[in-house]
GUVEX-948703 format. One line per 3 residues: their letters; for each residue x, y, z of N, C-alpha, C. Coordinates in Angstrom, 2 decimals, padded with zeros to 5 digits. Atoms other than C-alpha are relative to their C-alpha. Example, Ala and Ser with C-alpha at 12.3 -4.5 7.8 and 13.67 -1.06 7.14 Angstrom:
as = 000.89/-001.19/000.00/012.30/-004.50/007.80/000.90/001.20/000.00 | -000.82/-001.19/-000.06/013.67/-001.06/007.14/-000.77/001.09/000.73 $
END
This chain:
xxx = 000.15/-000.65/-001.31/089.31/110.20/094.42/-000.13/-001.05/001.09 | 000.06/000.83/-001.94/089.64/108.51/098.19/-001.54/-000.32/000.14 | 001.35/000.21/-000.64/086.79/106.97/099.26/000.34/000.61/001.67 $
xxx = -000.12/000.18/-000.96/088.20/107.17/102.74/000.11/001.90/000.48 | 000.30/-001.57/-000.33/087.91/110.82/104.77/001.58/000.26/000.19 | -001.20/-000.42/-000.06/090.94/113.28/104.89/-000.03/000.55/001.66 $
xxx = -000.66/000.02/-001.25/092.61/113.31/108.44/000.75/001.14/000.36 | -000.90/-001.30/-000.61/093.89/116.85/109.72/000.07/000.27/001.64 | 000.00/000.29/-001.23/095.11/117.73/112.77/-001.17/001.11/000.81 $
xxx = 000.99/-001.12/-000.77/092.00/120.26/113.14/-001.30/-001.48/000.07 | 001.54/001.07/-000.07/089.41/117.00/112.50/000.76/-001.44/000.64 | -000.07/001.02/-000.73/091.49/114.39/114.39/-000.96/-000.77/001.08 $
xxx = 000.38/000.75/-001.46/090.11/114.13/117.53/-001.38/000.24/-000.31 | 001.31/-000.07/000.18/086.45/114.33/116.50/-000.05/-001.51/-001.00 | 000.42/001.45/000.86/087.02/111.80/113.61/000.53/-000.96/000.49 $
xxx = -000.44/001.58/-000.11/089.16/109.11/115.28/000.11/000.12/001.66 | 000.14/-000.35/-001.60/089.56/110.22/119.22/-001.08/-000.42/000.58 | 001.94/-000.14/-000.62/085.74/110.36/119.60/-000.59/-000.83/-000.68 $
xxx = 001.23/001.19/001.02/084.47/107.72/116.77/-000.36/-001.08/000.90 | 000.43/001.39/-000.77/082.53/105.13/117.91/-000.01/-000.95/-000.18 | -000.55/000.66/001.05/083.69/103.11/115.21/001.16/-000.38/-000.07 $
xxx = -001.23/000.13/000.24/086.80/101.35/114.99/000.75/001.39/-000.84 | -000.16/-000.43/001.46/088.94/103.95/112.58/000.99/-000.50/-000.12 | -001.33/000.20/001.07/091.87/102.78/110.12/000.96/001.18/-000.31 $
xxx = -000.66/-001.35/000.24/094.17/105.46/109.54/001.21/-000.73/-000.85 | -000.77/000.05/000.90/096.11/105.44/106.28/001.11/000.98/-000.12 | -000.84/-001.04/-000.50/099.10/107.74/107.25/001.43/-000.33/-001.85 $
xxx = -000.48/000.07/001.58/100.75/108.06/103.12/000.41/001.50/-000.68 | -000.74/-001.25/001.12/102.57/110.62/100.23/-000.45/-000.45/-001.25 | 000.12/000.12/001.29/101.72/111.01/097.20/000.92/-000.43/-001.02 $
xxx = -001.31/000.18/000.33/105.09/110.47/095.97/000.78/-001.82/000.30 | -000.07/000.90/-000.26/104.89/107.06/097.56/-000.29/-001.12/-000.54 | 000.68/000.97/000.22/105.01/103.94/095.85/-000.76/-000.74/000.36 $
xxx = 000.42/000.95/-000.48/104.35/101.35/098.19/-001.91/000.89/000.30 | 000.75/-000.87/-000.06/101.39/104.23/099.04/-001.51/-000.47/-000.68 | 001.08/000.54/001.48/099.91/103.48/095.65/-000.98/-000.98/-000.47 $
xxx = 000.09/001.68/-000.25/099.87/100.02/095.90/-001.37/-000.48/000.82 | 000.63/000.30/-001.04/097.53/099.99/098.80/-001.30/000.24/000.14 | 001.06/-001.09/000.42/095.36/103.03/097.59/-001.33/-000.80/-000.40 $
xxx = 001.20/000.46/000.27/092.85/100.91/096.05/-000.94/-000.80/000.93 | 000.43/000.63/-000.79/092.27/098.61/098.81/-000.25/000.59/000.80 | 000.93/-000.56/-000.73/091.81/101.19/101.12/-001.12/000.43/-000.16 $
xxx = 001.80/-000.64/000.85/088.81/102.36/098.89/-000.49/-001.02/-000.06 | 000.62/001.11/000.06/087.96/099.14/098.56/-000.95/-000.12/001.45 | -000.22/000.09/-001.54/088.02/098.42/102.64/-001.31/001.03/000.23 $
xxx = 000.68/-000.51/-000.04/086.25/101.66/102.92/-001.62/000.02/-000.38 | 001.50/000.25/000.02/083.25/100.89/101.16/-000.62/-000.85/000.72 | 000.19/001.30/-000.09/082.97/097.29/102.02/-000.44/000.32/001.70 $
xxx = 000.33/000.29/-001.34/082.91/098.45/106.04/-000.55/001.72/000.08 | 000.52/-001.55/-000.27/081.13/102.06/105.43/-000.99/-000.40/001.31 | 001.11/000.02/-001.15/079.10/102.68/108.72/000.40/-000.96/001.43 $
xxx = -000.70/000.89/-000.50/081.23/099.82/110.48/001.36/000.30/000.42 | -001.57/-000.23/-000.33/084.76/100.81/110.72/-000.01/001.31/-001.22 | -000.55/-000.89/001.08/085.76/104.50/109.55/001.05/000.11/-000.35 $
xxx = -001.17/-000.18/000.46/088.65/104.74/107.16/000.09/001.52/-000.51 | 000.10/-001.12/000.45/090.43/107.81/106.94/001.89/000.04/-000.85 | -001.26/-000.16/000.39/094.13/109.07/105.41/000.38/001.66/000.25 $
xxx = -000.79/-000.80/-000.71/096.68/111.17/106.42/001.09/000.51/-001.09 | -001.31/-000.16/000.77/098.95/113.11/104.12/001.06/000.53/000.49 | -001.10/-000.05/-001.00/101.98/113.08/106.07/001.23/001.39/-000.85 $
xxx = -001.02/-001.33/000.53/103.73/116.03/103.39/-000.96/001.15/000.68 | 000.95/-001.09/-000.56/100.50/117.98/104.38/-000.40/000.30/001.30 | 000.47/000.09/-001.72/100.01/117.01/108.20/001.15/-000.65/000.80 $
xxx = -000.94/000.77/-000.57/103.52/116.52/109.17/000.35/000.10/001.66 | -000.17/-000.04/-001.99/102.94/117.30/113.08/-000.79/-000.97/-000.02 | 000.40/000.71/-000.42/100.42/115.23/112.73/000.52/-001.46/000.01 $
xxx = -000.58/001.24/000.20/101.96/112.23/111.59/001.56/-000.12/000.96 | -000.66/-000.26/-001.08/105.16/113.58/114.09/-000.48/-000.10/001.36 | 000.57/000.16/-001.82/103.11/113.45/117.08/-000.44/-001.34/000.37 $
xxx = 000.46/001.43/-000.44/101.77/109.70/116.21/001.37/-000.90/-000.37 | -001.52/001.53/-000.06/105.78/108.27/115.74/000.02/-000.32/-001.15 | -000.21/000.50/000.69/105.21/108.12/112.21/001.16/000.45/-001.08 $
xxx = -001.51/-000.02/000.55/108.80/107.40/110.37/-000.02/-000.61/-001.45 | -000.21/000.65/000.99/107.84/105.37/107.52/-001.13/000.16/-000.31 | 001.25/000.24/000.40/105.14/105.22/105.21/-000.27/-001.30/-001.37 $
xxx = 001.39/-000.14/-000.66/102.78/103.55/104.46/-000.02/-000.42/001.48 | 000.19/000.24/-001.50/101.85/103.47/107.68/-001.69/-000.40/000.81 | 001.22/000.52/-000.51/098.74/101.57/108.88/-000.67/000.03/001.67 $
xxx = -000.21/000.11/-001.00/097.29/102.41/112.38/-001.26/-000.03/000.25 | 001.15/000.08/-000.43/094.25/101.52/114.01/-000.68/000.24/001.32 | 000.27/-000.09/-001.43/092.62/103.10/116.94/-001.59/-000.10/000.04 $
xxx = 001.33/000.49/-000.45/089.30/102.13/118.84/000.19/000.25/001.58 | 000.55/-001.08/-000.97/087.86/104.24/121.61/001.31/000.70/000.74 | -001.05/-001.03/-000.20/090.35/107.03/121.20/001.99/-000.87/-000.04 $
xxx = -001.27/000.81/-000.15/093.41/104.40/121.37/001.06/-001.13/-001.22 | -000.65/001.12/001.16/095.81/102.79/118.93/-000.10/-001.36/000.36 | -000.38/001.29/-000.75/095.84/099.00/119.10/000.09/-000.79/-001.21 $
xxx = -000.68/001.11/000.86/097.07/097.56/115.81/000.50/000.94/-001.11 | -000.62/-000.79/000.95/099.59/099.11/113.42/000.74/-000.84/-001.02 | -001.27/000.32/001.44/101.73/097.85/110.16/000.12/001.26/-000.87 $
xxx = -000.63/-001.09/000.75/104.23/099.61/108.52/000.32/-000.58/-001.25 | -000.72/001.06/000.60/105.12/098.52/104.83/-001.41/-000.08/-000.43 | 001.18/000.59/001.15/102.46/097.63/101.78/-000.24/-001.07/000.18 $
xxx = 000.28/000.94/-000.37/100.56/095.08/102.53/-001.37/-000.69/-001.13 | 001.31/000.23/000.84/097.61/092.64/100.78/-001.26/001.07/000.64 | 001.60/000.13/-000.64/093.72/093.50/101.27/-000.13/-000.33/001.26 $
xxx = -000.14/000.87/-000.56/093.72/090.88/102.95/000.56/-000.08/001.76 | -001.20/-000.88/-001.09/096.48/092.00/105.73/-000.62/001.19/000.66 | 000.47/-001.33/-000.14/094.95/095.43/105.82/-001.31/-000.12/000.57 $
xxx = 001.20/-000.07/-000.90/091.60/094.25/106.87/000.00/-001.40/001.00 | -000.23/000.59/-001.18/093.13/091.96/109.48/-000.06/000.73/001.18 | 000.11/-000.78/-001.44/093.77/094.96/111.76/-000.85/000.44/000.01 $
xxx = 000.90/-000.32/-001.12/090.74/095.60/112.28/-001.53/-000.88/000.28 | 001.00/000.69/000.70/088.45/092.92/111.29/-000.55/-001.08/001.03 | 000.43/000.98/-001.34/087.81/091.21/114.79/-000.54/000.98/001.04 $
xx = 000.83/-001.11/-000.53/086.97/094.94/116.04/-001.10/000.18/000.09 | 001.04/-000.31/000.61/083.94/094.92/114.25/-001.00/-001.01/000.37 $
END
């Protein structure tokens, strides 16, 4: 199971609009390799910055306006917003490492 919280477009804007917290947004399919790949490190990520930066995910078969309304074409799709605003994204499986670059100077 996800460590990280599930992202709908009824709990968007409360969980990442309004956080006061950096959040991460893991925008992914189940069906997705590269997806897979990543999965652990976002649980990882998640624990490691619980209370610090919230990580959440997006299942783009299940929330496809939502992931349509933020431009997203590819997945995985990494996007990071802080006070209500995107400001660092990668598209494309990436290390740990990578993944807690975007947001790891937020904090």
């Amino acid at each position: 199971m996800s460590k990280g919280i599930t992202i709908t477009n009824d709990n968007f804007e409360a969980e990442v609009l309004k956080s006061p917290v950096p959040v991460l947004i893991d925008f992914w399919a189940s069906w997705c390799g590269p997806c897979k790949m990543i999965g652990p490190f976002i649980d990882q990520l998640a624990e490691e910055y619980s209370g610090r930066v919230k990580i959440g995910k997006v299942n783009v078969d299940e929330q496809g306006d939502l992931a349509g309304k933020h431009g997203i074409v590819s997945i995985p799709t990494l996007v990071v917003y802080k006070d209500g605003s995107p400001v660092q994204q990668k598209i494309g499986a990436a290390s740990k490492r990578d993944i807690e670059a975007l947001f790891k100077d937020l904090v």
